[in-house]
Backbone as CSV, one residue per row, in Angstrom:
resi,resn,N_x,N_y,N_z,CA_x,CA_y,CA_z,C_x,C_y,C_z
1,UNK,41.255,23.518,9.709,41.695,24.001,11.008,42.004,22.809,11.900
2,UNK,43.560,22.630,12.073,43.743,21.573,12.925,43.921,21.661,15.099
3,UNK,43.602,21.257,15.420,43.765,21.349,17.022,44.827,21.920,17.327
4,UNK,45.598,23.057,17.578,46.693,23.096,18.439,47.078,22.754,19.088
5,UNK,48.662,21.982,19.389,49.179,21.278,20.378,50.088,22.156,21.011
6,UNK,49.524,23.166,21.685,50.697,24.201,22.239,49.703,24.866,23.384
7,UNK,50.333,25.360,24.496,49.191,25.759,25.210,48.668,27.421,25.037
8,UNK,47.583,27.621,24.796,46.657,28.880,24.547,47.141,30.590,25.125
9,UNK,47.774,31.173,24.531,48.413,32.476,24.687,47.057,32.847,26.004
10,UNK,46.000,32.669,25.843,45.455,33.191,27.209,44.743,32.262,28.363
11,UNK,45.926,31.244,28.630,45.768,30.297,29.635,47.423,30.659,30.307
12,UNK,47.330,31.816,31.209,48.717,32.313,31.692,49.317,31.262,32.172
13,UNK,48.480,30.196,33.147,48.942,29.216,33.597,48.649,27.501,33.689
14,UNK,48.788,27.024,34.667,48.107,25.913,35.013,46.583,25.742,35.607
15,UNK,46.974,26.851,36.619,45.883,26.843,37.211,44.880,27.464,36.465
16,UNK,44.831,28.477,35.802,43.960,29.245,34.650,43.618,28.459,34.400
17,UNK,44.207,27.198,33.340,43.592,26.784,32.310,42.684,25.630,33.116
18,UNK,43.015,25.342,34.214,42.368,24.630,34.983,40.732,24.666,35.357
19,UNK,40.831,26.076,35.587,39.633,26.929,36.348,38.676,27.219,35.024
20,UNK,39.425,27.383,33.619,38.642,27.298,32.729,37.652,26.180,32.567
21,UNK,38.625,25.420,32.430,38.323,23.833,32.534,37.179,23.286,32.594
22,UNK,36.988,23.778,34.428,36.224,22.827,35.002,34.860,24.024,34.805
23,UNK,35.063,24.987,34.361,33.807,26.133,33.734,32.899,25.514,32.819
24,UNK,33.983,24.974,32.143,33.763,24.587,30.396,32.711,23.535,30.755
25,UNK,33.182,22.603,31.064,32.950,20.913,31.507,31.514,20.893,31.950
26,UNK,31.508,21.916,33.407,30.421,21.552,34.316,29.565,22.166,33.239
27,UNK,29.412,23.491,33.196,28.314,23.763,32.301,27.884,23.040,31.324
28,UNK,28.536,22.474,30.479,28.256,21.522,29.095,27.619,20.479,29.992
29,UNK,27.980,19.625,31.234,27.191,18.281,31.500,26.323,18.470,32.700
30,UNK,26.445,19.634,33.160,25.227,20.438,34.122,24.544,20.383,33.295
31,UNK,23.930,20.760,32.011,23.082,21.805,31.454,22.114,19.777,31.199
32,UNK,22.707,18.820,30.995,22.016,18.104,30.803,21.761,18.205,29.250
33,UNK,20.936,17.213,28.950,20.348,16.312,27.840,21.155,16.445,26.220
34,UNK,22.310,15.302,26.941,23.350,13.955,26.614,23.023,12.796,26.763
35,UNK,21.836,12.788,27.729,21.529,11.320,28.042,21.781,10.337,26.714
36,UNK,21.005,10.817,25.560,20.712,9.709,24.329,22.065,9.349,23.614
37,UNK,23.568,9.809,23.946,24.413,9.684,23.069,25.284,8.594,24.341
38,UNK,24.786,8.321,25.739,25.505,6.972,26.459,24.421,6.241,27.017
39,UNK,22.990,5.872,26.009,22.013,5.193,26.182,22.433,3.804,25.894
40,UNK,23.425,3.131,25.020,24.265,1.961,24.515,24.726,1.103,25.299
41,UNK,24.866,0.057,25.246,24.878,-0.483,26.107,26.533,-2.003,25.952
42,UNK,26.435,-1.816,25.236,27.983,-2.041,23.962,28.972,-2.000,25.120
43,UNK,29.982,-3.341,25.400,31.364,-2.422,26.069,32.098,-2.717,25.245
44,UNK,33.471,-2.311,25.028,34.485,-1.771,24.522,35.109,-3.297,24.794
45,UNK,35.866,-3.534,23.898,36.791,-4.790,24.706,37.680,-4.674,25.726
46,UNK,38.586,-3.741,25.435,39.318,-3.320,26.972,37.803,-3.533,28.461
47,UNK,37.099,-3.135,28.083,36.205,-2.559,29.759,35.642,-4.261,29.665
48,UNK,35.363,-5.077,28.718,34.723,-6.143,28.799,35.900,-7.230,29.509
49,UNK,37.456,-7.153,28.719,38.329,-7.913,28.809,38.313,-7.381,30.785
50,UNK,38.725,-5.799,31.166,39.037,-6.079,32.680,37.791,-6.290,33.613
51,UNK,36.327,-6.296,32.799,35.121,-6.419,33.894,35.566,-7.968,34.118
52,UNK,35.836,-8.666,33.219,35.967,-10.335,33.684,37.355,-10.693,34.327
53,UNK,38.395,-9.830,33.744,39.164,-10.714,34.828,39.529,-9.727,36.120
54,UNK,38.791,-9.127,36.303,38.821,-8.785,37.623,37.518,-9.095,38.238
55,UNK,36.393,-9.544,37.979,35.041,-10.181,38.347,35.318,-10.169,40.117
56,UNK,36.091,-10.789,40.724,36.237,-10.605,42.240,36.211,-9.303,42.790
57,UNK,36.785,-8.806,42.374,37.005,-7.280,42.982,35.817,-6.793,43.099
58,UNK,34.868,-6.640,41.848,33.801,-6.067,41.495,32.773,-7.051,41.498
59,UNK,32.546,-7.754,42.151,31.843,-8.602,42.782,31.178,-7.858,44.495
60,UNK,32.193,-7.222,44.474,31.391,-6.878,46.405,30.947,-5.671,46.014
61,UNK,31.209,-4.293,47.019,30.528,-3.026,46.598,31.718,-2.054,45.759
62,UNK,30.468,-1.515,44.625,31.425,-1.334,44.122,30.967,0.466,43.651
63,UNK,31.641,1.350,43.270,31.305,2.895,43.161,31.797,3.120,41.595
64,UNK,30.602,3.746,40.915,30.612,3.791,39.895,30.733,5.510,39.409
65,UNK,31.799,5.866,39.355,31.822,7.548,38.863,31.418,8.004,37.469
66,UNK,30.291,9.016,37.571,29.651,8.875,36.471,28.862,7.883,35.370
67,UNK,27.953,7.364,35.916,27.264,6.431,35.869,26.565,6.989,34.286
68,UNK,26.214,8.004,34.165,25.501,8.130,32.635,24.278,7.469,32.123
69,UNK,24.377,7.254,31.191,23.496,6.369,30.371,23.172,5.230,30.741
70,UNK,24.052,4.264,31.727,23.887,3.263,32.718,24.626,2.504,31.362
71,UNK,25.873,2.547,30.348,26.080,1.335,29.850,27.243,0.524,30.571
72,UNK,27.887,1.110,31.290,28.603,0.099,32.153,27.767,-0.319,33.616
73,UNK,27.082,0.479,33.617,26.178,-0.042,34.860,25.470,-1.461,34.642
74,UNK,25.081,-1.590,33.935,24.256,-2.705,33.033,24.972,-4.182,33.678
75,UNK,26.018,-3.877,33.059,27.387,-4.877,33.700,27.559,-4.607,35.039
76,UNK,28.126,-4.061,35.483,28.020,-3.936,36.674,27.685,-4.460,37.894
77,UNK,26.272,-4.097,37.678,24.758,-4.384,38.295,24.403,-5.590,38.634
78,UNK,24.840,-6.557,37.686,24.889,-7.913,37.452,26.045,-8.615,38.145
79,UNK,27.228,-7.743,38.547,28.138,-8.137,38.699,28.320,-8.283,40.778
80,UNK,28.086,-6.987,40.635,28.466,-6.392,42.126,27.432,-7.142,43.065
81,UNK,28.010,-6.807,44.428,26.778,-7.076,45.645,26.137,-6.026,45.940
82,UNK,26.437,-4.833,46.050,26.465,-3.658,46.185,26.566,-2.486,45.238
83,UNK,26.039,-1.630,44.459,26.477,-0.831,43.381,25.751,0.665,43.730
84,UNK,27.091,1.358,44.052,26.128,3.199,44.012,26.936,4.085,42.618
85,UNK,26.288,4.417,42.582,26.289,5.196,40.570,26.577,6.516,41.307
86,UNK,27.202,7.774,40.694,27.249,9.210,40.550,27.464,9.991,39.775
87,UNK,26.494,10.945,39.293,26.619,11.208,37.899,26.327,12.791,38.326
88,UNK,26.638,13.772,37.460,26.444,15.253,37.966,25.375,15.627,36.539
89,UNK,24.761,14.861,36.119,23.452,15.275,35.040,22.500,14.765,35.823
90,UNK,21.245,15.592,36.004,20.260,14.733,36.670,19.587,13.873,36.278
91,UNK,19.248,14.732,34.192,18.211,13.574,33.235,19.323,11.636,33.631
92,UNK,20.679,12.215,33.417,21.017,10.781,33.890,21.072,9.825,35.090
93,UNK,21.183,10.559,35.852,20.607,9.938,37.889,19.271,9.243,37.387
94,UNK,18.658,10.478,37.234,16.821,9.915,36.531,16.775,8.138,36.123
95,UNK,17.565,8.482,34.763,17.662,7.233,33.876,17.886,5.897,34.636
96,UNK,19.058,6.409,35.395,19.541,4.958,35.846,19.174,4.257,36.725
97,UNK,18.162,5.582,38.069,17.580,4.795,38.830,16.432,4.061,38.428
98,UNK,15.496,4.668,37.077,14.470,3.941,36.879,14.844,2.737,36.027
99,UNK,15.852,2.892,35.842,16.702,1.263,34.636,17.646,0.154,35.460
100,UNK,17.811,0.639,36.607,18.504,-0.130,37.727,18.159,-0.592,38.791
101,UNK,16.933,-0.739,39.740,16.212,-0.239,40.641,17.202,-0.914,41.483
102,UNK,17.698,-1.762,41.597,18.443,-2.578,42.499,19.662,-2.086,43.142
103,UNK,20.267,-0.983,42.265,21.692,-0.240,42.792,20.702,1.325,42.921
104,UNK,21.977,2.114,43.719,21.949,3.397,44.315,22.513,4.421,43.672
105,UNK,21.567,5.302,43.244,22.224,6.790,42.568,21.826,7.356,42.891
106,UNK,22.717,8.463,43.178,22.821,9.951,43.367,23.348,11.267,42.602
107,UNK,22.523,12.401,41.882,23.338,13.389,41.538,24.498,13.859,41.943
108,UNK,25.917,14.442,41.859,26.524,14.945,42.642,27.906,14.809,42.030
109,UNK,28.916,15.712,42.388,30.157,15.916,41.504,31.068,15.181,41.855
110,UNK,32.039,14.751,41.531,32.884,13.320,42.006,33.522,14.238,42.609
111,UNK,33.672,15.517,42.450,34.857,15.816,43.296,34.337,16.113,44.725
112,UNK,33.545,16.244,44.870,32.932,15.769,46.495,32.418,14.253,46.956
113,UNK,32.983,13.605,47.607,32.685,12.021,47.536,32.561,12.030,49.253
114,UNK,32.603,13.094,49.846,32.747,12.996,51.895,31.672,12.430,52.005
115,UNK,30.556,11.633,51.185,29.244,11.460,52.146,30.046,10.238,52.032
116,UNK,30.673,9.454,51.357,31.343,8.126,51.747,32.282,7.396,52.716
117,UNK,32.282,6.554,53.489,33.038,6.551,54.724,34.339,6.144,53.562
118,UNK,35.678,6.079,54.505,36.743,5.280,54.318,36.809,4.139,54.250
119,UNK,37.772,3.582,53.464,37.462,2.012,53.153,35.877,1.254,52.701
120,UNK,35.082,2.306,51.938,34.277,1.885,52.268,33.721,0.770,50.597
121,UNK,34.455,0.954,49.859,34.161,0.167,48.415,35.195,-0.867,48.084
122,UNK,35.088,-1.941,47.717,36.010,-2.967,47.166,36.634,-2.301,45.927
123,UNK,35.662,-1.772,44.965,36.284,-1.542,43.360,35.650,0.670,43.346
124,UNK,36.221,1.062,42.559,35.677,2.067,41.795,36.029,2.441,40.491
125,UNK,34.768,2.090,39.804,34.919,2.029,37.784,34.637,3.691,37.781
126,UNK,35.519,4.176,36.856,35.171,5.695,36.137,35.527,5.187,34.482
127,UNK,34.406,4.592,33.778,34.242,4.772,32.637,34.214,5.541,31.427
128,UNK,34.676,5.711,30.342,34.151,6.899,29.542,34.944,8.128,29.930
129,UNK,36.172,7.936,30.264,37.454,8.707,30.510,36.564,10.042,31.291
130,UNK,36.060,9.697,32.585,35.308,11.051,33.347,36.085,11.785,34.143
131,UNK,37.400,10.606,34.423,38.208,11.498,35.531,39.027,13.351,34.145
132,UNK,38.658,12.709,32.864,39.299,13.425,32.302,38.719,15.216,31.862
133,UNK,37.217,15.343,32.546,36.972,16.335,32.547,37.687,17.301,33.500
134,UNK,38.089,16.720,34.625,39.161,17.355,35.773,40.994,17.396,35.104
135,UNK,41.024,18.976,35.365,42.262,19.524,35.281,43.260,18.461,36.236
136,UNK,44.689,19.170,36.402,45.575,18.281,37.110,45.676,18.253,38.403
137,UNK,45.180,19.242,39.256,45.219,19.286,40.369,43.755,18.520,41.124
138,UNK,42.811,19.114,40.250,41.701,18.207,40.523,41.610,17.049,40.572
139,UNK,42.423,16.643,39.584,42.514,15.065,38.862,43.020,14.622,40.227
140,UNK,44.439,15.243,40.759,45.243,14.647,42.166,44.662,14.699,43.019
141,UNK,43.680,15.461,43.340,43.134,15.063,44.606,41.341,14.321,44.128
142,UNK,41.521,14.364,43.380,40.452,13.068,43.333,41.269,11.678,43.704
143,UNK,41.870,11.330,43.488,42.618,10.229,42.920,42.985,9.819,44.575
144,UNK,43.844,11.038,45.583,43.658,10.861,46.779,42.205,10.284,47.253
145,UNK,41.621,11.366,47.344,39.957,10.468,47.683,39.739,9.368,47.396
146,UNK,39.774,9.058,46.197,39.200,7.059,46.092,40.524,6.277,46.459
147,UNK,41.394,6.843,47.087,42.729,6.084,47.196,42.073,5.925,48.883
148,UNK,41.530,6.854,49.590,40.505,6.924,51.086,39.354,6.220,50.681
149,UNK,38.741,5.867,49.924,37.453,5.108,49.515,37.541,4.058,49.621
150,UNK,38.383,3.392,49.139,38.762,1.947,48.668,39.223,0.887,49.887
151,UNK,38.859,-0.257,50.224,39.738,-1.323,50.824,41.030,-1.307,50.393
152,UNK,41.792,-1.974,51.255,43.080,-2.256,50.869,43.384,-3.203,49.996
153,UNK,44.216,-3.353,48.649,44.152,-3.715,47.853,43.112,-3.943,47.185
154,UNK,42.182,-2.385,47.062,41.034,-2.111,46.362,41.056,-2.027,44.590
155,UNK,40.412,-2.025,43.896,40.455,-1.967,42.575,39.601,-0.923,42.034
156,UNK,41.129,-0.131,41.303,40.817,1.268,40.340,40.423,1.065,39.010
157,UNK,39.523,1.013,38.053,39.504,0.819,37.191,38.724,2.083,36.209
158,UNK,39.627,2.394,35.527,39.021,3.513,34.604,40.089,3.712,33.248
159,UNK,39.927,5.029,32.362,39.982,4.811,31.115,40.085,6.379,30.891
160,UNK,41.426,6.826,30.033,41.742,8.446,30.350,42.243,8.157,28.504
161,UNK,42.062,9.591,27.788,42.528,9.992,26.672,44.409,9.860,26.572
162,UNK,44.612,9.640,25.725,45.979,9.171,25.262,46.813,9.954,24.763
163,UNK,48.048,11.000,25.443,48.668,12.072,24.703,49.041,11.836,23.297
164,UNK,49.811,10.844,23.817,49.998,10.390,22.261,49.380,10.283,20.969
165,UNK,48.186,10.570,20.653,47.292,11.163,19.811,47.272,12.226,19.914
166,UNK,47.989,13.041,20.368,47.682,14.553,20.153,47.635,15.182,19.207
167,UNK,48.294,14.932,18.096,48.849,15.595,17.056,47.870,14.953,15.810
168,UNK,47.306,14.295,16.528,45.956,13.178,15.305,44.560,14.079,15.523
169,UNK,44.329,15.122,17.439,43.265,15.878,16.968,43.064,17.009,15.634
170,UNK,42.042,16.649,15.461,41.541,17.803,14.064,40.624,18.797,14.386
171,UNK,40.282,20.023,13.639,39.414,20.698,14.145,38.363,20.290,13.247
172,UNK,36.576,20.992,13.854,35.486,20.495,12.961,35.702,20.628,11.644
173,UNK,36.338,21.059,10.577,36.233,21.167,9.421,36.928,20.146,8.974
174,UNK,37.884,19.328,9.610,38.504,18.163,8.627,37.652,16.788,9.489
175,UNK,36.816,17.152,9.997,35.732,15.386,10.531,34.906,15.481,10.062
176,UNK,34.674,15.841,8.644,33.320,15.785,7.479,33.409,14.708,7.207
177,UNK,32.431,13.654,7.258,32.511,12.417,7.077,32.030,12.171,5.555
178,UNK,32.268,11.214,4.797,32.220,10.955,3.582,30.489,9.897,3.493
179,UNK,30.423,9.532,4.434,29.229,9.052,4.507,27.700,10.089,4.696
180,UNK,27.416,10.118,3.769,25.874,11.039,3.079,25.480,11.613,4.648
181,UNK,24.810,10.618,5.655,24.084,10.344,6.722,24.749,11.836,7.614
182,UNK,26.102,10.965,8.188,27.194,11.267,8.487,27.326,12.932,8.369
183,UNK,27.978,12.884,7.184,27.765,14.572,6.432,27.127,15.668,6.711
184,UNK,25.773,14.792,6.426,24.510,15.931,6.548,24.500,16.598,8.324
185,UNK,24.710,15.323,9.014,25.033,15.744,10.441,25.791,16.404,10.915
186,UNK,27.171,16.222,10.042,28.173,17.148,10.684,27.973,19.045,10.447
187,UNK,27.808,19.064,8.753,27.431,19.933,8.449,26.050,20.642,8.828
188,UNK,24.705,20.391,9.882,23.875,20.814,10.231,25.219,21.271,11.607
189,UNK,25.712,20.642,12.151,26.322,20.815,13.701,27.536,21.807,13.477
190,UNK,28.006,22.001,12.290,29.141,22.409,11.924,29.562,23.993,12.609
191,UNK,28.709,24.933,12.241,28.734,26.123,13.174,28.814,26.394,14.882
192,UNK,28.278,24.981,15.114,28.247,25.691,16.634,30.125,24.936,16.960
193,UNK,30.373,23.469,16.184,31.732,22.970,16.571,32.460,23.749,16.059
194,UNK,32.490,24.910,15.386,33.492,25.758,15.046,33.477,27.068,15.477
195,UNK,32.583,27.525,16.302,32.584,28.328,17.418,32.719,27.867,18.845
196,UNK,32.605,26.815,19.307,33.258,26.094,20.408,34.529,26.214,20.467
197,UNK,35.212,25.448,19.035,36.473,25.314,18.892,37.252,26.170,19.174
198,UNK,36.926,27.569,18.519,37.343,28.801,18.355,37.346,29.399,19.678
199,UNK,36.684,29.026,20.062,36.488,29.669,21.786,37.716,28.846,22.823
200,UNK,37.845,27.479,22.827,38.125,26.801,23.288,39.803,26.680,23.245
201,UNK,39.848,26.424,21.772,41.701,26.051,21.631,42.327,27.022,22.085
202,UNK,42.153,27.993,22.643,43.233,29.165,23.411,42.915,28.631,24.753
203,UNK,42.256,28.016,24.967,42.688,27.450,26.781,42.827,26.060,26.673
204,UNK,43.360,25.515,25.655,44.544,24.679,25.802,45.763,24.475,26.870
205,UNK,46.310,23.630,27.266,47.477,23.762,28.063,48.382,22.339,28.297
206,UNK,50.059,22.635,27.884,50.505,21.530,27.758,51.523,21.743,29.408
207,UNK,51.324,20.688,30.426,51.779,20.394,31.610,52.994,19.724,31.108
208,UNK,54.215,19.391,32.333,54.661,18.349,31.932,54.928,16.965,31.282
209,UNK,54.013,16.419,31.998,53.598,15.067,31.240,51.886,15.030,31.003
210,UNK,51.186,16.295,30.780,49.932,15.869,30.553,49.198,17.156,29.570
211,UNK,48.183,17.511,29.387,47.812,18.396,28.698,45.702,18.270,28.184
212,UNK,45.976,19.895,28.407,44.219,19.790,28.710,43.684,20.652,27.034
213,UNK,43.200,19.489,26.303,43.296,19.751,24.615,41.280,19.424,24.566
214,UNK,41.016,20.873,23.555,39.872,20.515,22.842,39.526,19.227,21.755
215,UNK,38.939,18.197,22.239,38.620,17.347,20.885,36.699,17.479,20.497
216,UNK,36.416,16.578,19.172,35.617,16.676,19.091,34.400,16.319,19.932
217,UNK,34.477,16.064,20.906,33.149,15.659,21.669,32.374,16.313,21.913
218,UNK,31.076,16.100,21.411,29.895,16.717,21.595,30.140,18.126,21.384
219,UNK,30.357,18.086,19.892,30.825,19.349,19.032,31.510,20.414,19.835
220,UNK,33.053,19.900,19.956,33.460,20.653,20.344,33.684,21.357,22.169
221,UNK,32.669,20.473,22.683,32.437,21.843,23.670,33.374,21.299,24.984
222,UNK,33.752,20.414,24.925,34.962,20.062,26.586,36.306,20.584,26.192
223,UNK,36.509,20.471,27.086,38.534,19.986,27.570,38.655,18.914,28.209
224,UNK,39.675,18.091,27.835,39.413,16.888,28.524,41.571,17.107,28.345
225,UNK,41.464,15.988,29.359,42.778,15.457,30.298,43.611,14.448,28.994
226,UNK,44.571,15.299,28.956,45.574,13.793,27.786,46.683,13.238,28.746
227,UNK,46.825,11.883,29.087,48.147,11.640,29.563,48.656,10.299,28.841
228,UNK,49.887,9.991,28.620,50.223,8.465,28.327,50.636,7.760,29.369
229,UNK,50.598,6.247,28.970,50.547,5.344,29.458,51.708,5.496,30.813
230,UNK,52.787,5.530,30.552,53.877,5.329,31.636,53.819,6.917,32.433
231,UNK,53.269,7.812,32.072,53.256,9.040,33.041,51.861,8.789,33.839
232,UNK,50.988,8.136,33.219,49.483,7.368,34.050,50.011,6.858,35.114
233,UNK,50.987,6.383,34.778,51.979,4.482,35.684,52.216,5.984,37.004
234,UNK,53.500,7.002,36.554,53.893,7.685,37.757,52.687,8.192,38.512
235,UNK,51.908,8.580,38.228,51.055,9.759,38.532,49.866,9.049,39.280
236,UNK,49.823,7.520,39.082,49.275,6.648,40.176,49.684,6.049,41.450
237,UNK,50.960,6.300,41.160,52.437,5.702,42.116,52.460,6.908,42.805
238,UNK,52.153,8.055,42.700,52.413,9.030,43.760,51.545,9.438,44.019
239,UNK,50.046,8.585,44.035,49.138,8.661,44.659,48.370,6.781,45.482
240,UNK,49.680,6.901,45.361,49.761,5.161,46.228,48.361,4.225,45.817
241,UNK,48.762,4.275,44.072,48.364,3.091,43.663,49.120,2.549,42.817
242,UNK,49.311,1.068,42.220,50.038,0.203,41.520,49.430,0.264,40.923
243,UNK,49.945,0.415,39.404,48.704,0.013,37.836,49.442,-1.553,37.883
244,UNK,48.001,-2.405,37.394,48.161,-3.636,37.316,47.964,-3.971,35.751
245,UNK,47.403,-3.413,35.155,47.478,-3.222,33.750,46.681,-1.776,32.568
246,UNK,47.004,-1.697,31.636,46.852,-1.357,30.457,46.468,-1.103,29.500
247,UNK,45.139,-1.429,28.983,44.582,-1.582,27.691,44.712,-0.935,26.727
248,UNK,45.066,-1.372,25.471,44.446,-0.484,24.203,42.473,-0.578,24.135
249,UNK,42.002,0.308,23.252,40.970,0.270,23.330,40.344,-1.302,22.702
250,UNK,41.079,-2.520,21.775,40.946,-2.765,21.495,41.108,-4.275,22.376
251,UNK,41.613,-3.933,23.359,41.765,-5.260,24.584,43.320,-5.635,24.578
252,UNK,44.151,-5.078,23.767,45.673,-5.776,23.538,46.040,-4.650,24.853
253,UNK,47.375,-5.898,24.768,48.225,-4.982,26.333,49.165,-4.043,25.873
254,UNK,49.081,-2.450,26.496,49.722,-1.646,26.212,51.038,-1.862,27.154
255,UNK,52.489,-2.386,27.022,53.385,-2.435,28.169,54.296,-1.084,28.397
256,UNK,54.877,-1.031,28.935,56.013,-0.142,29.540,56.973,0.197,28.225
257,UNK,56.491,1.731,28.108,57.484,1.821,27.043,56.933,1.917,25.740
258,UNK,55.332,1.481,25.673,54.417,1.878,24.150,53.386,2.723,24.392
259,UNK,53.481,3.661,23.392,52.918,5.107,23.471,51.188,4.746,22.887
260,UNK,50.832,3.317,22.183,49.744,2.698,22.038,49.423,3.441,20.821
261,UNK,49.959,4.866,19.827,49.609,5.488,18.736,48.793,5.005,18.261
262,UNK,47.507,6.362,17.947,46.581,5.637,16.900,45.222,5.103,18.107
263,UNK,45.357,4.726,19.144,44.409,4.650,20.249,44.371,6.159,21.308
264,UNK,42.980,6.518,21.215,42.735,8.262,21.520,42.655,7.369,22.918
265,UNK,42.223,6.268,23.296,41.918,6.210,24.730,42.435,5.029,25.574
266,UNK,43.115,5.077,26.675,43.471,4.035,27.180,42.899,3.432,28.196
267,UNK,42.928,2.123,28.868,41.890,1.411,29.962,43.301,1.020,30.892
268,UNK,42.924,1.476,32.167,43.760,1.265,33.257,43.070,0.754,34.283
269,UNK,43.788,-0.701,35.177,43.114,-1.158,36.030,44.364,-0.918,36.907
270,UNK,44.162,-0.337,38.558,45.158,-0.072,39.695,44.460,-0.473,40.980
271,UNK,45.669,-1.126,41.807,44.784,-1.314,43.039,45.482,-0.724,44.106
272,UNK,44.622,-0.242,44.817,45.370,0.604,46.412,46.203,0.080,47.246
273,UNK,47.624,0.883,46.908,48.477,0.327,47.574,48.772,1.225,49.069
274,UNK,49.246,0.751,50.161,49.532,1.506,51.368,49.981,2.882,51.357
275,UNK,49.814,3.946,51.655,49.975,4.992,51.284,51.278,5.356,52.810
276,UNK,52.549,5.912,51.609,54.128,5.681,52.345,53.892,6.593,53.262
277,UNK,54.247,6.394,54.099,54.774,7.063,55.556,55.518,8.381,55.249
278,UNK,55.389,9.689,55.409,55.847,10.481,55.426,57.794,10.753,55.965
């Protein structure tokens, strides 16, 4: 059973599949205890390659969306003058304040951020592609908000699923891993990722340039946000930010014009540009 790349006969619309969405999402990372699967502390080369060369930015205060397991916090922490975490699991708020004592967390959904003044962060990291649990409209007016968060020529840095893999998701029955360990795991988990699935791939939905597709994470149970690279580029530009770069997951530069195939996730660093005059 492979993923469908078509949008779900009972997702009438955008907004439907939207409202599903964010059903799906909250409940799965409301319900809590995920903590142990972003306990790691490992970065990615893309997140390692832009934590250093942007080190200035994220040097003063900096807002960390969805903080988790604290493995980009770790970095971070070390980095910033200032660091407030927000995570909408509590076991993870928990975690990070007793593993961080020095930075500030709070439970609470990114898509409410009003307790924060304007201008009030140099950088904001969303790691671990979080903006991608939010549908498209959500996604846009988040994106407004930290575009109000940020200093001027503030720094966006985060990391969203890659359309261009679309056609590479599989459903649980072809990610049986050949490794014994592996195996035994998938196949103990196998029933509930194939009743997720089953539930799930009909509220699928392919947007213009974006699309809200079941993959395997945490058997099955999200929707998460696919966009590529140069519709990332527009869709930051008409929320008056400049992407300054790119990543493959692997630290190489994705440019204008490569679809990055074969990488499920991309790393984008943008900084706040003046927002145009009506």
């Amino acid at each position: 059973m492979s993923v469908q790349v078509h949008a779900g006969g009972s997702a009438a619309n955008a907004l439907e599949s939207e409202e599903a969405q964010l059903a799906v999402n909250t409940r799965t990372w409301g319900a809590g205890g995920l903590l142990r699967w972003y306990k790691h502390r490992k970065l990615h080369p893309a997140e390692a390659a832009l934590f250093e060369r942007h080190r200035e930015a994220l040097s003063g205060r900096v807002l960390e969306l969805g903080c988790g397991g604290g493995r980009l916090t770790r970095h971070l922490v070390a980095t910033a003058r200032e660091l407030h975490g927000i995570d909408i699991a509590a076991d993870m708020v928990a975690y990070c304040q007793r593993s961080y004592p020095t930075a500030t967390f709070s439970q609470g959904d990114m898509r409410d951020l009003s307790a924060f003044a304007s201008e009030d962060f140099d950088a904001v990291v969303a790691g671990a592609n979080v903006l991608d649990v939010l549908g498209d409209h959500a996604r846009a007016s988040l994106l407004d908000e930290l575009h109000r968060l940020l200093r001027p020529n503030g720094l966006l840095i985060f990391s969203s699923h890659n359309l261009a893999c679309a056609p590479l998701l599989a459903g649980p029955t072809h990610k049986l891993s050949k490794h014994p360990v592996r195996f035994t795991n998938r196949v103990v988990r196998l029933p509930r990722s194939v009743a997720n699935h089953r539930r799930l791939v009909a509220l699928q939905h392919f947007g213009p340039d974006y699309a809200i597709l079941n993959d395997e994470a945490h058997d099955y149970s999200l929707l998460h946000y696919y966009i590529g690279r140069d519709d990332e580029e527009r869709q930051l530009a008409r929320h008056n930010f400049e992407l300054v770069e790119c990543l493959a997951l692997d630290g190489t530069t994705v440019a204008p014009g490569e679809s990055a195939f074969g990488c499920h996730e991309l790393h984008y660093a943008a900084i706040r540009s003046e927002a145009r005059k009506a």
